[in-house]
NULUMKOL-962482 format. One record per residue (C-alpha): residue number from 1; residue in three letters; x, y, z. Coordinates in nm, 4 decimals, padded with zeros to 6 digits. Layout:
<pts>
pos:NUM | code:ALA | px:X | py:Y | pz:Z $
...
</pts>
This chain:
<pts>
pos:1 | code:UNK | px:-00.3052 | py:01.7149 | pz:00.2400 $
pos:2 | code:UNK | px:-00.6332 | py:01.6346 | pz:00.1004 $
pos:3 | code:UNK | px:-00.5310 | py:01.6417 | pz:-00.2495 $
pos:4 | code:UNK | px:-00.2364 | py:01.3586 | pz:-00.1670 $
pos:5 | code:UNK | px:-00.4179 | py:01.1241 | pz:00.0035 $
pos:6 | code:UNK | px:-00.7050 | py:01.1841 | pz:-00.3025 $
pos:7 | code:UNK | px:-00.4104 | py:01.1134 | pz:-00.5208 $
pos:8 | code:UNK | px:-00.3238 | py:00.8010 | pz:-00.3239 $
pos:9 | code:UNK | px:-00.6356 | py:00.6371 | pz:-00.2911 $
pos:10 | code:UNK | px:-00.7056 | py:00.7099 | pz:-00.6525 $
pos:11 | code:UNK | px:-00.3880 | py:00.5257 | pz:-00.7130 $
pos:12 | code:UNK | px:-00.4950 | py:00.2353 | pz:-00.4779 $
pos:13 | code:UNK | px:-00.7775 | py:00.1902 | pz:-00.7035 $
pos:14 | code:UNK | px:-00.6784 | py:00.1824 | pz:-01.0159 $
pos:15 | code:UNK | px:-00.4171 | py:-00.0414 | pz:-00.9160 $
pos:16 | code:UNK | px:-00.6670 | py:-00.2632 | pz:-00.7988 $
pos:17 | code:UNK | px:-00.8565 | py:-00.2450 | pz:-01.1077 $
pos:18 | code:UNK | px:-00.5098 | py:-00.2731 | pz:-01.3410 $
pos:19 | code:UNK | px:-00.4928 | py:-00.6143 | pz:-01.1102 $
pos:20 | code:UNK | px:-00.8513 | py:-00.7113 | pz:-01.2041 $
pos:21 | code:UNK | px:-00.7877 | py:-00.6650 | pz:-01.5894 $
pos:22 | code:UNK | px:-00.4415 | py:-00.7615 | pz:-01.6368 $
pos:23 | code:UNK | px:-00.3326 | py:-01.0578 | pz:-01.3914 $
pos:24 | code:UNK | px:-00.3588 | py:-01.3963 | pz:-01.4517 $
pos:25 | code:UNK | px:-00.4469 | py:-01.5057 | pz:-01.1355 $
pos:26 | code:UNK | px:-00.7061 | py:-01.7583 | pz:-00.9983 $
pos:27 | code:UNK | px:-00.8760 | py:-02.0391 | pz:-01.2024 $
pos:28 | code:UNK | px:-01.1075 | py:-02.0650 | pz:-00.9469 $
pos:29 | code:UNK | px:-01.5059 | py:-01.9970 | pz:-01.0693 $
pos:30 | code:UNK | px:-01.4955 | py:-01.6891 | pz:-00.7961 $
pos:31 | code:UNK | px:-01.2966 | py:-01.5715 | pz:-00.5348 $
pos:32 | code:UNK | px:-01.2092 | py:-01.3011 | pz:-00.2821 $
pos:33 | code:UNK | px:-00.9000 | py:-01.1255 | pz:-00.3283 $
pos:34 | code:UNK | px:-00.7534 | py:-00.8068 | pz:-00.1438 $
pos:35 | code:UNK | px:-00.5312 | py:-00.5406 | pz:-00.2569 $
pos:36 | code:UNK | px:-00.3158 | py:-00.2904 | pz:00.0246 $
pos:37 | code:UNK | px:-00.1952 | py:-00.0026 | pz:-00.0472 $
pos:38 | code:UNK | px:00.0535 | py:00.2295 | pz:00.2044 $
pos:39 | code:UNK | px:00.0134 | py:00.5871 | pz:00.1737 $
pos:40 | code:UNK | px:00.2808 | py:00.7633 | pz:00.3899 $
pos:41 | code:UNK | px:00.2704 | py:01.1502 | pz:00.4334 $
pos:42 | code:UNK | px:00.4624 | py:01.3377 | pz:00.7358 $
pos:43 | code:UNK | px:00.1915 | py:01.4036 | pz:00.9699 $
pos:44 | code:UNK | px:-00.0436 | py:01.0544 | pz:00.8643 $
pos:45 | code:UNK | px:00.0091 | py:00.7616 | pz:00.7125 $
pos:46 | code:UNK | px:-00.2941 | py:00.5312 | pz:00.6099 $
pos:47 | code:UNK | px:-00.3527 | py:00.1662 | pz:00.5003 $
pos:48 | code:UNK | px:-00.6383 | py:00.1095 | pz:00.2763 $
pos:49 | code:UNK | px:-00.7445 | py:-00.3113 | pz:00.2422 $
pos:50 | code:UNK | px:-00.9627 | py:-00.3254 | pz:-00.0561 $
pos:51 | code:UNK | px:-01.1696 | py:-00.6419 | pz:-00.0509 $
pos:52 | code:UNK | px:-01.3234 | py:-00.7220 | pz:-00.4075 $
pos:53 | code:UNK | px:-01.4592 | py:-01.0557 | pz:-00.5635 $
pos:54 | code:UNK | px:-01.3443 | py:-01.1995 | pz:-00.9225 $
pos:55 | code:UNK | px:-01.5224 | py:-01.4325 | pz:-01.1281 $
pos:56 | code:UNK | px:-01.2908 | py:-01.5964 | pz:-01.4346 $
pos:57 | code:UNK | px:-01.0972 | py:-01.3066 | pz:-01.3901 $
pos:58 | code:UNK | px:-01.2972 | py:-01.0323 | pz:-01.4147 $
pos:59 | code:UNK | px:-01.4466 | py:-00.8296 | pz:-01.1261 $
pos:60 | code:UNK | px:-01.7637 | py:-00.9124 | pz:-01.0354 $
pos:61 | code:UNK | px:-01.8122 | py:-00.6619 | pz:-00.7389 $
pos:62 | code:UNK | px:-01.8052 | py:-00.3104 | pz:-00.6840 $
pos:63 | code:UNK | px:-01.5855 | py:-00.0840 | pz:-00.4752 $
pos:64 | code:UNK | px:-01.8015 | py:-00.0553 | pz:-00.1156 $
pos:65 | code:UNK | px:-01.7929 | py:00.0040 | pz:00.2000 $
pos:66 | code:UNK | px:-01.7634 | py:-00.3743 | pz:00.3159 $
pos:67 | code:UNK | px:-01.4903 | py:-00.4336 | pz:00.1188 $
pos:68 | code:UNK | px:-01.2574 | py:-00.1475 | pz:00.1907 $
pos:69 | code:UNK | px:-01.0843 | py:-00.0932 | pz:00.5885 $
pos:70 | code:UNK | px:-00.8249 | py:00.1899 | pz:00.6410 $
pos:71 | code:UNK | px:-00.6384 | py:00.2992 | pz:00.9655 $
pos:72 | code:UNK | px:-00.4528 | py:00.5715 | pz:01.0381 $
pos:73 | code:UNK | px:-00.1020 | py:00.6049 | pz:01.2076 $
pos:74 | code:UNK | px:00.0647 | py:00.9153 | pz:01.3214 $
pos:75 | code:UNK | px:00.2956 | py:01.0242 | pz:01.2874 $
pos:76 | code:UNK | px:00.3445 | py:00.9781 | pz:00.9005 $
pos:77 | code:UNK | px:00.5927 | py:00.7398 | pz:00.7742 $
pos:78 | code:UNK | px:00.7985 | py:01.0170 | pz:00.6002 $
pos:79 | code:UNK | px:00.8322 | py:01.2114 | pz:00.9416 $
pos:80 | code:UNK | px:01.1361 | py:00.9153 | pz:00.9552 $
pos:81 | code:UNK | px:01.2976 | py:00.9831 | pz:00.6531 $
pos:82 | code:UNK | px:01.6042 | py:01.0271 | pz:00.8381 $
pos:83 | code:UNK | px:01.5092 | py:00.7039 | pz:01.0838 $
pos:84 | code:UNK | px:01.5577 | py:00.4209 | pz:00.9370 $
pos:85 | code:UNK | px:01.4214 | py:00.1910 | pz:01.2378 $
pos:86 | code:UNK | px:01.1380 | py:00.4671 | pz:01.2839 $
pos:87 | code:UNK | px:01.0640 | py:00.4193 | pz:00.9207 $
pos:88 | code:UNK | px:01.0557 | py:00.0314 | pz:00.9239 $
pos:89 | code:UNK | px:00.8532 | py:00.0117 | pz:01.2551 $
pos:90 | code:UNK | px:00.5919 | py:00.2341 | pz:01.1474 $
pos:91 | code:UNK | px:00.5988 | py:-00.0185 | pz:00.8114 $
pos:92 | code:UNK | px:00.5555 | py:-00.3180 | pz:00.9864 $
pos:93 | code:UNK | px:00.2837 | py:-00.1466 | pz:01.2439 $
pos:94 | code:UNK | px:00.0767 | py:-00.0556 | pz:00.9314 $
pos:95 | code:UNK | px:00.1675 | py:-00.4539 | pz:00.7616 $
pos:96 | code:UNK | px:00.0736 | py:-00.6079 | pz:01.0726 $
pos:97 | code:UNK | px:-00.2955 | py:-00.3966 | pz:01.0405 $
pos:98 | code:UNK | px:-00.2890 | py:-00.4912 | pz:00.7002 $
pos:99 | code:UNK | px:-00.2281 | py:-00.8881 | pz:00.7731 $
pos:100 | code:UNK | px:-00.5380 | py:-00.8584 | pz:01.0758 $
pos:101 | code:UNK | px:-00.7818 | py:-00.7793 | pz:00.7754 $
pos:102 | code:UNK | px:-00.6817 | py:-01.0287 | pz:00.5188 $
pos:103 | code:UNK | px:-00.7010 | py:-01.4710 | pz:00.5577 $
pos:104 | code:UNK | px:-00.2909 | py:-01.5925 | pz:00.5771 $
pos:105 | code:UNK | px:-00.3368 | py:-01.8058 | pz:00.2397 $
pos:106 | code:UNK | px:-00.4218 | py:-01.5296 | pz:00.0307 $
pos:107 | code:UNK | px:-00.1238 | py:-01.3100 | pz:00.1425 $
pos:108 | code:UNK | px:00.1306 | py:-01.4177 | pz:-00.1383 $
pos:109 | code:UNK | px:-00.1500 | py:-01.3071 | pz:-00.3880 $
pos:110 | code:UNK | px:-00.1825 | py:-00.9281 | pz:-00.2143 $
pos:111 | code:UNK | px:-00.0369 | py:-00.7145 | pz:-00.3868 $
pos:112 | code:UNK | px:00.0746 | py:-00.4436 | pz:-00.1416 $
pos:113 | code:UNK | px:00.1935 | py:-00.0678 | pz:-00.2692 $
pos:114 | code:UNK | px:00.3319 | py:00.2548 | pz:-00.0874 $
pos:115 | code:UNK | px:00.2882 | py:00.5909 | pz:-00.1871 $
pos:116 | code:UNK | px:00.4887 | py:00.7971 | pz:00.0187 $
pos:117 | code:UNK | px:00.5139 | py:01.1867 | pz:-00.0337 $
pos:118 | code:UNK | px:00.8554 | py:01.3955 | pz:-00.0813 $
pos:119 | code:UNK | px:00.8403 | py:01.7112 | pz:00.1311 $
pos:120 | code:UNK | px:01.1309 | py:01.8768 | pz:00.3490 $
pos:121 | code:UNK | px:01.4248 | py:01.5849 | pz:00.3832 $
pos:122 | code:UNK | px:01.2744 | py:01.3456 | pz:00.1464 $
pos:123 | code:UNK | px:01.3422 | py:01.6042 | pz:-00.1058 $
pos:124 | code:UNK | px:01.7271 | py:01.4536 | pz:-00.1696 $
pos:125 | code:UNK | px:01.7771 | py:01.2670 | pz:-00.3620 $
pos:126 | code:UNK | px:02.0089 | py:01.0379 | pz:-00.1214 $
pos:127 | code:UNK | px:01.7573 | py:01.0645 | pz:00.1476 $
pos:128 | code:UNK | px:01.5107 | py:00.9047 | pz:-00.0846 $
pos:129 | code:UNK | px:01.7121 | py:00.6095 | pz:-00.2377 $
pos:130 | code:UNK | px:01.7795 | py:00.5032 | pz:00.1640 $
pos:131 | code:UNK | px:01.3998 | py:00.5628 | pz:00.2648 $
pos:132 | code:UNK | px:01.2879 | py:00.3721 | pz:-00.0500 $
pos:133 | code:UNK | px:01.5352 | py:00.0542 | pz:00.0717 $
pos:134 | code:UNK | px:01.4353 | py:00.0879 | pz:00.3532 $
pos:135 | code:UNK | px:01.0355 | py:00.0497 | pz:00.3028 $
pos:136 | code:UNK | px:01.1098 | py:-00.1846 | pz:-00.0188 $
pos:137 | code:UNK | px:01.2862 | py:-00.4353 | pz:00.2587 $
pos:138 | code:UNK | px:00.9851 | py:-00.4190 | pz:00.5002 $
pos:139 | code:UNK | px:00.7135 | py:-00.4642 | pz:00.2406 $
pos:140 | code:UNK | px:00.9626 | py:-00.7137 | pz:00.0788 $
pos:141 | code:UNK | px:00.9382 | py:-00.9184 | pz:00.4100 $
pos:142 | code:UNK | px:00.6037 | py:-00.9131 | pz:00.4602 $
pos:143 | code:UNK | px:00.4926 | py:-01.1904 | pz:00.3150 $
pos:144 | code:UNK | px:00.2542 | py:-00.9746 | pz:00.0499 $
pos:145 | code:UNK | px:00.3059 | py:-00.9613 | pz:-00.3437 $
pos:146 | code:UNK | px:00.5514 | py:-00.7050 | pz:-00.4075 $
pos:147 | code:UNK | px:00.7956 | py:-00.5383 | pz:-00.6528 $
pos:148 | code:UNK | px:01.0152 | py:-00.2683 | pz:-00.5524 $
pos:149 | code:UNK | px:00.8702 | py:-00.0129 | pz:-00.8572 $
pos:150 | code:UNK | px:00.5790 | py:-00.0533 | pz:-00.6429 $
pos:151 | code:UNK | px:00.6704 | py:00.1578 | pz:-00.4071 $
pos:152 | code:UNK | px:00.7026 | py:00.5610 | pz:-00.4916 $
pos:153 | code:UNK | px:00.8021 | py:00.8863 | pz:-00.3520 $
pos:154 | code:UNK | px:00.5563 | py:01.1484 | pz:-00.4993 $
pos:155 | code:UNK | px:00.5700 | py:01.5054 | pz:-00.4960 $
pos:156 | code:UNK | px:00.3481 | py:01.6969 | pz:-00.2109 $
pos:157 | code:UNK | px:00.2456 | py:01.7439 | pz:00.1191 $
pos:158 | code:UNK | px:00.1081 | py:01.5081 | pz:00.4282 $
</pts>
């Protein structure tokens, strides 16, 4: 389990720092901006906020404890890989926790990302394309940045 959520937060980083490099984003001089990203094993699911500052598009802070927040939820949002309303209100508990931890105006410019891993049910192929529309339709609605490649079904345990 270690090694997954590793992996995910790994992931949540660099896709903060691919955001840094490659967006267009703000004109402003400087500005806060936040990136979410969902990791959802079986037995855990987390939400990391990263909080980071950008200066004419390029970061200008480092990665720190003030400007990261993560919360757990259990059970995991793949234990409802066969519950589609478990699945979504698990979501929306962990968008909601999200939303607490970042100003309203700067939600449309969070990008927000799930990593979710593929053990036992989530293993079909089926089971996955509902799960994925399921999540994709949450984070969709959530009033965050997002595009459905952005959220994944990766290989492992949690």
């Amino acid at each position: 389990m270690a090694t997954v959520i590793s992996i995910a937060t790994v992931s949540g980083i660099l896709v903060v720092c691919y955001t840094l490099l490659f967006s267009g984003g703000y004109q402003r001089d400087q500005s806060l901006r936040y990136s979410v990203v969902v990791e959802g094993g079986s037995k855990v699911s987390l939400i990391h906020v990263y909080t980071y500052e950008v200066e004419y598009n390029k970061p200008v802070s480092e990665f720190r404890a003030a400007g990261y927040y993560s919360v757990k939820l259990h059970p995991g949002l793949s234990a409802y890989a066969d519950d589609h309303d478990g699945a979504s209100t698990s979501l929306k508990k962990l968008v909601e926790t999200a939303k607490g931890r970042i100003p309203k105006i700067m939600w449309k410019e969070t990008e927000v990302r799930l990593i979710a891993t593929s053990e036992k049910i989530l293993l079909k192929e089926p089971v996955q394309e509902r799960f994925l529309k399921v999540t994709r339709g949450v984070l969709e609605s959530s009033g965050f940045m997002f595009r459905d490649e952005w959220a994944s079904i990766i290989s492992g345990k949690g």
